[in-house]
C-alpha positions, 0 to 999 in steps of 0.5 A, a space after each residue: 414281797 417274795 416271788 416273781 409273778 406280775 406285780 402292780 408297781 407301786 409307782 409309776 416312775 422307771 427305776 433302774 437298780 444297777 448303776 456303779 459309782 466309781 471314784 479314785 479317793 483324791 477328794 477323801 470319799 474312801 473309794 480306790 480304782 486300780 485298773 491297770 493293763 487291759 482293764 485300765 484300758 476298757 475303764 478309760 473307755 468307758 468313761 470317753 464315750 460318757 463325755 468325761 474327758 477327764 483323767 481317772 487319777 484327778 483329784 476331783 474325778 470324784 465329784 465330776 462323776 457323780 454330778 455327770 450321772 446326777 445330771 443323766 438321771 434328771 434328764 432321763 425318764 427315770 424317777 431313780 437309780 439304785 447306786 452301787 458301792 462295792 466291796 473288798 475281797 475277802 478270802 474265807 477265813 474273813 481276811 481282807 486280801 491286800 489291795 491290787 486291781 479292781 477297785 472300791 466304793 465303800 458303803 458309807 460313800 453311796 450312802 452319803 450320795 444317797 442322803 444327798 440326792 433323793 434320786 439316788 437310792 443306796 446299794 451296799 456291798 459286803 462280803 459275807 466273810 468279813 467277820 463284821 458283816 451281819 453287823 455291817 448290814 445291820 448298820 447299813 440296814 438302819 442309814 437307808 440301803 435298799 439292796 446288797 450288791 456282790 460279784 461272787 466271781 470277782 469278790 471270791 464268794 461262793 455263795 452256797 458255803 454254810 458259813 454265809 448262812 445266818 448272812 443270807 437268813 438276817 437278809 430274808 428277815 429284814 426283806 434286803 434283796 441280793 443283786 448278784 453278778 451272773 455271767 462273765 465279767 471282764 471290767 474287774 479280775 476274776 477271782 474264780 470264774 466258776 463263782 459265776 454260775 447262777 447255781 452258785 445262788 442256791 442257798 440264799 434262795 432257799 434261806 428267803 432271799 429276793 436274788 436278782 440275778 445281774 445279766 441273767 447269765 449271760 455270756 460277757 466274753 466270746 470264751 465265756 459260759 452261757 449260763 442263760 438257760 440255766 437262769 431260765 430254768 431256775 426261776 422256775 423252781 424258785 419263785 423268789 428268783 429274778 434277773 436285772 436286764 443291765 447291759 444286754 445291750 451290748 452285741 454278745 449279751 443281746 443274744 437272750 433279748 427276745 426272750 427277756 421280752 416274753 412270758 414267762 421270764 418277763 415278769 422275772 426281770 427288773 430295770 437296769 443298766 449297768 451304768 458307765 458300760 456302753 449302751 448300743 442297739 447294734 447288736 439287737 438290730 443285727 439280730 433283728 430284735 429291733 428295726 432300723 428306725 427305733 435303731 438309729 433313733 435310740 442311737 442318736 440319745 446322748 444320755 445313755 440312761 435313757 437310750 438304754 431304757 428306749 431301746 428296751 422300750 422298742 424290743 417289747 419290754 413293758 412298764 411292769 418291766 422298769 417299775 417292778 424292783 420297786 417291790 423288792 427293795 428294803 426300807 423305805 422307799 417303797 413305803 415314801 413311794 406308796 404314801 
Protein backbone atom coordinates (compact mmCIF):
# COMPACT_ATOMS: atom_id res chain seq x y z
CA UNK A 1 0.00 0.00 0.00
CA UNK A 2 1.39 3.43 -0.90
CA UNK A 3 0.24 6.70 0.09
CA UNK A 4 -0.46 8.24 3.50
CA UNK A 5 -4.46 8.60 3.50
CA UNK A 6 -6.66 7.17 6.71
CA UNK A 7 -6.25 3.59 6.31
CA UNK A 8 -8.63 0.47 7.75
CA UNK A 9 -6.29 -1.30 10.06
CA UNK A 10 -5.88 -4.78 9.35
CA UNK A 11 -5.90 -5.64 12.83
CA UNK A 12 -7.01 -4.23 15.93
CA UNK A 13 -3.84 -4.76 18.03
CA UNK A 14 -1.52 -1.40 18.60
CA UNK A 15 1.86 -2.25 16.93
CA UNK A 16 4.77 0.09 17.57
CA UNK A 17 7.61 -0.44 14.87
CA UNK A 18 10.42 0.98 16.61
CA UNK A 19 11.93 -0.85 19.38
CA UNK A 20 16.06 -1.10 19.56
CA UNK A 21 17.80 -4.19 20.64
CA UNK A 22 20.62 -3.82 22.06
CA UNK A 23 23.61 -6.50 23.19
CA UNK A 24 27.14 -6.69 24.07
CA UNK A 25 28.00 -10.11 22.04
CA UNK A 26 29.36 -11.88 25.47
CA UNK A 27 26.82 -14.60 24.89
CA UNK A 28 27.64 -15.08 21.13
CA UNK A 29 24.42 -13.05 19.56
CA UNK A 30 27.11 -11.07 17.14
CA UNK A 31 26.05 -7.62 18.43
CA UNK A 32 28.95 -5.04 20.14
CA UNK A 33 28.23 -1.66 22.21
CA UNK A 34 30.64 0.72 22.67
CA UNK A 35 29.59 3.82 24.17
CA UNK A 36 32.33 5.53 25.84
CA UNK A 37 32.20 9.19 27.23
CA UNK A 38 28.92 11.12 27.34
CA UNK A 39 26.92 8.49 25.68
CA UNK A 40 28.20 5.70 27.57
CA UNK A 41 26.76 7.76 30.25
CA UNK A 42 22.98 8.29 28.79
CA UNK A 43 23.13 4.40 27.83
CA UNK A 44 23.46 3.56 31.54
CA UNK A 45 20.68 5.89 31.90
CA UNK A 46 18.78 4.49 29.91
CA UNK A 47 19.01 1.19 31.02
CA UNK A 48 18.48 2.35 35.05
CA UNK A 49 15.35 3.68 34.71
CA UNK A 50 14.21 0.21 32.66
CA UNK A 51 14.87 -1.49 35.99
CA UNK A 52 17.97 -3.29 34.76
CA UNK A 53 20.38 -3.25 37.20
CA UNK A 54 22.86 -4.78 35.31
CA UNK A 55 26.35 -3.78 33.98
CA UNK A 56 26.11 -3.46 30.06
CA UNK A 57 29.63 -5.54 29.77
CA UNK A 58 27.99 -8.96 31.65
CA UNK A 59 28.24 -11.73 30.17
CA UNK A 60 24.34 -12.60 29.76
CA UNK A 61 23.27 -8.75 29.23
CA UNK A 62 21.98 -10.08 26.21
CA UNK A 63 19.58 -12.20 27.29
CA UNK A 64 18.29 -10.01 30.29
CA UNK A 65 17.56 -7.31 27.84
CA UNK A 66 15.41 -9.24 25.39
CA UNK A 67 13.47 -11.24 28.37
CA UNK A 68 13.06 -7.58 29.97
CA UNK A 69 11.40 -6.19 26.65
CA UNK A 70 9.50 -9.80 25.88
CA UNK A 71 8.06 -9.24 29.29
CA UNK A 72 7.15 -5.37 28.57
CA UNK A 73 5.26 -6.24 25.29
CA UNK A 74 3.21 -8.81 27.09
CA UNK A 75 2.15 -6.69 29.81
CA UNK A 76 1.25 -3.85 27.59
CA UNK A 77 -1.45 -3.22 25.02
CA UNK A 78 0.63 -3.97 22.30
CA UNK A 79 -0.03 -7.04 19.98
CA UNK A 80 3.93 -6.40 18.58
CA UNK A 81 6.85 -4.64 18.35
CA UNK A 82 8.93 -4.17 15.51
CA UNK A 83 12.65 -4.82 16.79
CA UNK A 84 15.78 -3.22 15.35
CA UNK A 85 18.95 -4.19 14.51
CA UNK A 86 21.42 -2.10 13.47
CA UNK A 87 24.24 -1.69 11.06
CA UNK A 88 27.68 -0.87 10.59
CA UNK A 89 29.21 2.40 9.02
CA UNK A 90 29.84 2.37 5.67
CA UNK A 91 32.09 4.94 3.81
CA UNK A 92 30.85 5.26 0.04
CA UNK A 93 33.22 3.19 -1.71
CA UNK A 94 31.20 0.16 0.20
CA UNK A 95 34.29 -0.05 2.77
CA UNK A 96 33.10 -0.92 6.26
CA UNK A 97 35.08 1.54 8.69
CA UNK A 98 36.88 0.14 11.83
CA UNK A 99 34.78 -0.18 14.71
CA UNK A 100 34.63 2.76 17.36
CA UNK A 101 31.69 4.13 19.50
CA UNK A 102 28.16 3.27 18.80
CA UNK A 103 27.23 -0.03 18.56
CA UNK A 104 25.67 -3.36 16.57
CA UNK A 105 22.64 -5.56 16.35
CA UNK A 106 23.31 -7.68 13.06
CA UNK A 107 20.37 -8.74 11.15
CA UNK A 108 20.68 -12.56 11.56
CA UNK A 109 20.22 -11.64 15.84
CA UNK A 110 16.60 -9.73 15.41
CA UNK A 111 15.83 -12.18 13.05
CA UNK A 112 16.72 -15.24 15.40
CA UNK A 113 14.53 -13.29 18.21
CA UNK A 114 11.73 -12.69 15.84
CA UNK A 115 11.41 -16.52 14.85
CA UNK A 116 11.39 -17.13 18.48
CA UNK A 117 8.69 -14.60 19.59
CA UNK A 118 5.75 -14.25 17.75
CA UNK A 119 5.38 -10.87 19.36
CA UNK A 120 8.72 -9.63 17.67
CA UNK A 121 8.60 -8.65 14.09
CA UNK A 122 12.20 -8.35 12.63
CA UNK A 123 13.66 -4.95 11.32
CA UNK A 124 16.92 -5.27 9.41
CA UNK A 125 19.25 -2.50 8.92
CA UNK A 126 21.92 -2.47 5.96
CA UNK A 127 23.70 0.12 4.56
CA UNK A 128 23.32 0.76 0.94
CA UNK A 129 26.91 0.81 0.26
CA UNK A 130 27.88 -2.21 1.27
CA UNK A 131 28.72 -4.11 -1.88
CA UNK A 132 26.37 -7.12 -0.73
CA UNK A 133 23.44 -5.03 0.08
CA UNK A 134 20.59 -5.86 -2.61
CA UNK A 135 21.74 -9.28 -1.65
CA UNK A 136 21.56 -8.47 1.97
CA UNK A 137 17.90 -7.51 1.50
CA UNK A 138 17.10 -10.32 -0.74
CA UNK A 139 18.36 -12.87 1.93
CA UNK A 140 16.57 -10.75 4.84
CA UNK A 141 13.41 -10.23 2.54
CA UNK A 142 13.01 -14.23 2.36
CA UNK A 143 13.87 -15.07 6.53
CA UNK A 144 10.67 -12.73 7.33
CA UNK A 145 12.08 -8.82 8.03
CA UNK A 146 9.19 -6.24 7.63
CA UNK A 147 11.25 -2.99 7.23
CA UNK A 148 14.61 -1.80 6.75
CA UNK A 149 16.05 0.60 9.41
CA UNK A 150 18.95 3.40 9.15
CA UNK A 151 20.13 6.55 10.66
CA UNK A 152 21.58 8.48 7.45
CA UNK A 153 23.47 10.87 9.98
CA UNK A 154 24.99 8.23 12.26
CA UNK A 155 25.40 5.16 9.41
CA UNK A 156 26.89 8.01 7.06
CA UNK A 157 24.29 7.50 4.21
CA UNK A 158 23.23 10.46 2.35
CA UNK A 159 20.37 8.86 0.82
CA UNK A 160 19.65 10.94 -2.71
CA UNK A 161 23.30 9.49 -4.04
CA UNK A 162 22.34 7.82 -7.35
CA UNK A 163 24.48 4.85 -6.43
CA UNK A 164 21.82 3.80 -3.80
CA UNK A 165 19.22 3.88 -6.40
CA UNK A 166 18.71 0.31 -7.58
CA UNK A 167 18.64 -0.17 -3.47
CA UNK A 168 15.75 2.17 -2.96
CA UNK A 169 14.11 0.62 -6.44
CA UNK A 170 14.52 -3.32 -5.22
CA UNK A 171 12.62 -1.81 -1.76
CA UNK A 172 9.79 -0.60 -3.73
CA UNK A 173 9.36 -3.65 -5.73
CA UNK A 174 9.35 -6.01 -2.82
CA UNK A 175 6.72 -3.17 -0.88
CA UNK A 176 9.98 -3.18 2.17
CA UNK A 177 9.24 0.08 4.04
CA UNK A 178 12.31 2.65 4.89
CA UNK A 179 12.21 3.48 8.77
CA UNK A 180 14.81 6.38 8.89
CA UNK A 181 16.03 8.46 11.75
CA UNK A 182 15.11 12.34 11.03
CA UNK A 183 16.35 14.92 13.65
CA UNK A 184 19.02 15.20 15.81
CA UNK A 185 20.61 12.16 17.68
CA UNK A 186 22.40 12.09 20.61
CA UNK A 187 22.39 8.20 22.02
CA UNK A 188 25.28 7.37 18.89
CA UNK A 189 27.84 9.74 17.31
CA UNK A 190 27.04 11.53 14.22
CA UNK A 191 28.94 10.96 11.27
CA UNK A 192 27.53 13.92 9.38
CA UNK A 193 24.61 16.03 11.24
CA UNK A 194 23.39 17.42 8.18
CA UNK A 195 22.36 13.64 6.96
CA UNK A 196 19.55 14.26 9.21
CA UNK A 197 17.32 16.73 7.19
CA UNK A 198 14.17 14.61 6.14
CA UNK A 199 15.21 16.41 2.50
CA UNK A 200 17.76 13.75 2.63
CA UNK A 201 15.07 11.15 1.63
CA UNK A 202 14.08 12.48 -1.44
CA UNK A 203 15.13 9.80 -3.86
CA UNK A 204 13.66 6.68 -2.15
CA UNK A 205 10.47 8.64 -2.11
CA UNK A 206 10.53 9.09 -5.69
CA UNK A 207 11.88 5.60 -6.59
CA UNK A 208 8.40 4.18 -4.45
CA UNK A 209 9.45 3.64 -1.21
CA UNK A 210 6.88 3.77 1.89
CA UNK A 211 9.51 6.09 4.31
CA UNK A 212 8.89 6.58 7.59
CA UNK A 213 10.39 9.39 8.68
CA UNK A 214 11.49 8.49 12.84
CA UNK A 215 10.72 11.54 15.02
CA UNK A 216 9.23 13.68 12.39
CA UNK A 217 12.10 15.76 12.51
CA UNK A 218 12.19 16.92 15.31
CA UNK A 219 14.77 18.43 17.26
CA UNK A 220 16.94 15.97 19.78
CA UNK A 221 19.35 18.51 21.30
CA UNK A 222 18.85 22.12 22.52
CA UNK A 223 21.74 23.36 19.52
CA UNK A 224 19.98 21.22 17.09
CA UNK A 225 17.72 21.82 13.85
CA UNK A 226 14.20 22.02 13.79
CA UNK A 227 13.35 20.00 10.76
CA UNK A 228 9.57 19.49 11.66
CA UNK A 229 7.78 21.94 9.42
CA UNK A 230 9.91 20.81 6.71
CA UNK A 231 8.48 16.91 7.34
CA UNK A 232 5.12 18.86 7.60
CA UNK A 233 5.42 19.88 4.26
CA UNK A 234 6.99 16.92 2.50
CA UNK A 235 4.26 14.85 3.08
CA UNK A 236 2.26 16.86 1.16
CA UNK A 237 3.74 16.43 -1.79
CA UNK A 238 4.60 12.83 -1.19
CA UNK A 239 2.03 10.56 -0.44
CA UNK A 240 4.07 7.68 0.23
CA UNK A 241 5.75 9.66 3.19
CA UNK A 242 4.96 9.04 7.04
CA UNK A 243 6.36 9.72 10.18
CA UNK A 244 6.67 7.42 13.51
CA UNK A 245 5.89 9.41 16.70
CA UNK A 246 9.09 7.32 19.01
CA UNK A 247 10.05 9.61 21.51
CA UNK A 248 8.06 12.79 21.14
CA UNK A 249 7.62 12.16 24.74
CA UNK A 250 10.44 13.60 25.77
CA UNK A 251 10.22 17.46 26.84
CA UNK A 252 12.33 19.01 23.54
CA UNK A 253 10.44 16.65 21.05
CA UNK A 254 6.97 17.21 22.64
CA UNK A 255 6.90 20.62 21.30
CA UNK A 256 5.31 19.30 17.69
CA UNK A 257 2.71 16.81 19.94
CA UNK A 258 -0.61 18.84 19.31
CA UNK A 259 0.19 18.77 15.73
CA UNK A 260 0.78 15.20 15.45
CA UNK A 261 -2.41 14.87 16.85
CA UNK A 262 -4.44 16.72 14.07
CA UNK A 263 -5.36 16.38 10.48
CA UNK A 264 -3.94 16.61 8.26
CA UNK A 265 -0.64 14.80 9.67
CA UNK A 266 -2.37 12.56 11.68
CA UNK A 267 -3.15 10.04 9.27
CA UNK A 268 0.65 10.20 8.33
CA UNK A 269 1.80 9.07 11.54
CA UNK A 270 2.58 5.29 12.90
CA UNK A 271 3.21 3.99 16.50
CA UNK A 272 6.48 4.08 18.02
CA UNK A 273 8.37 4.37 20.92
CA UNK A 274 11.98 4.23 20.71
CA UNK A 275 12.35 1.67 22.85
CA UNK A 276 14.87 2.07 26.05
CA UNK A 277 14.72 6.02 25.82
CA UNK A 278 12.80 7.39 28.46
CA UNK A 279 8.94 8.03 28.15
CA UNK A 280 7.66 11.19 30.12
CA UNK A 281 4.54 13.38 29.76
CA UNK A 282 6.27 16.25 31.50
CA UNK A 283 7.10 17.97 28.68
CA UNK A 284 3.39 17.69 27.15
CA UNK A 285 1.76 18.65 30.63
CA UNK A 286 3.96 21.68 30.69
CA UNK A 287 2.91 22.80 27.52
CA UNK A 288 -0.57 21.89 28.44
CA UNK A 289 -0.92 19.21 25.77
CA UNK A 290 -2.37 16.93 28.57
CA UNK A 291 -3.90 17.40 32.00
CA UNK A 292 -2.53 17.18 35.37
CA UNK A 293 -4.58 13.73 35.89
CA UNK A 294 -3.94 11.75 32.64
CA UNK A 295 -0.09 13.28 33.65
CA UNK A 296 0.23 11.68 37.05
CA UNK A 297 -1.77 8.76 35.91
CA UNK A 298 0.60 7.81 32.97
CA UNK A 299 3.46 8.69 35.28
CA UNK A 300 2.92 6.05 37.61
CA UNK A 301 2.72 2.94 34.64
CA UNK A 302 6.14 0.87 35.45
CA UNK A 303 5.94 -0.25 31.82
CA UNK A 304 7.28 2.03 29.86
CA UNK A 305 5.73 0.53 26.43
CA UNK A 306 2.64 0.95 27.53
CA UNK A 307 2.91 4.58 29.26
CA UNK A 308 4.02 5.94 26.17
CA UNK A 309 1.02 4.44 24.35
CA UNK A 310 -1.28 6.25 27.43
CA UNK A 311 -0.22 9.16 27.01
CA UNK A 312 -0.33 9.35 23.31
CA UNK A 313 -3.84 8.10 24.07
CA UNK A 314 -4.39 11.26 26.18
CA UNK A 315 -3.03 13.70 23.79
CA UNK A 316 -5.75 12.93 21.35
CA UNK A 317 -4.15 10.11 18.93
CA UNK A 318 -6.71 7.69 17.87
CA UNK A 319 -6.71 4.02 17.08
CA UNK A 320 -5.75 4.41 13.42
CA UNK A 321 -2.77 6.24 14.91
CA UNK A 322 -1.09 2.66 16.68
CA UNK A 323 -2.51 0.23 14.15
CA UNK A 324 -1.64 1.88 10.82
CA UNK A 325 2.02 0.44 10.19
CA UNK A 326 0.56 -2.79 9.97
CA UNK A 327 -0.32 -1.62 6.18
CA UNK A 328 3.03 -0.75 5.40
CA UNK A 329 4.90 -3.59 6.46
CA UNK A 330 6.63 -6.24 4.07
CA UNK A 331 5.94 -9.96 4.02
CA UNK A 332 3.82 -11.66 5.91
CA UNK A 333 2.61 -10.20 8.76
CA UNK A 334 0.10 -8.28 7.61
CA UNK A 335 -1.06 -11.46 5.34
CA UNK A 336 -0.82 -13.89 8.93
CA UNK A 337 -3.07 -10.92 10.46
CA UNK A 338 -5.80 -10.39 7.84
CA UNK A 339 -6.41 -14.45 7.58
Amino acid sequence: MTGNQPATAAVAAPLDLHVHIVGNGRSGSGCWLDLRGGHGLVAKFLLRQLGLAIGMDAPDFDQIYVEHLAAWVKTSSLGAVVILAHDRVYDVSGEPRPPGRGFYVPNDYVLKLARANPQFLAGVSIHPARRDALEELDRCLAEGAVLMKCLPNCHNIDCRLPRYQKFWERMAEAGMPLLAHTGGEHTVPQVKPALADPRVLQLPLECGVNVIAAHCGTRGGLVDPDYFAIFSAMTEEYPNLYGDTSALNLPLRSRHMQDCAREPLASCLVHGSDYPVPVSGLGAFLRGFISWRDYRRCRKLVNPLERDYRLKRALGFGSDHFTRAWNLLAGEPLRRARA
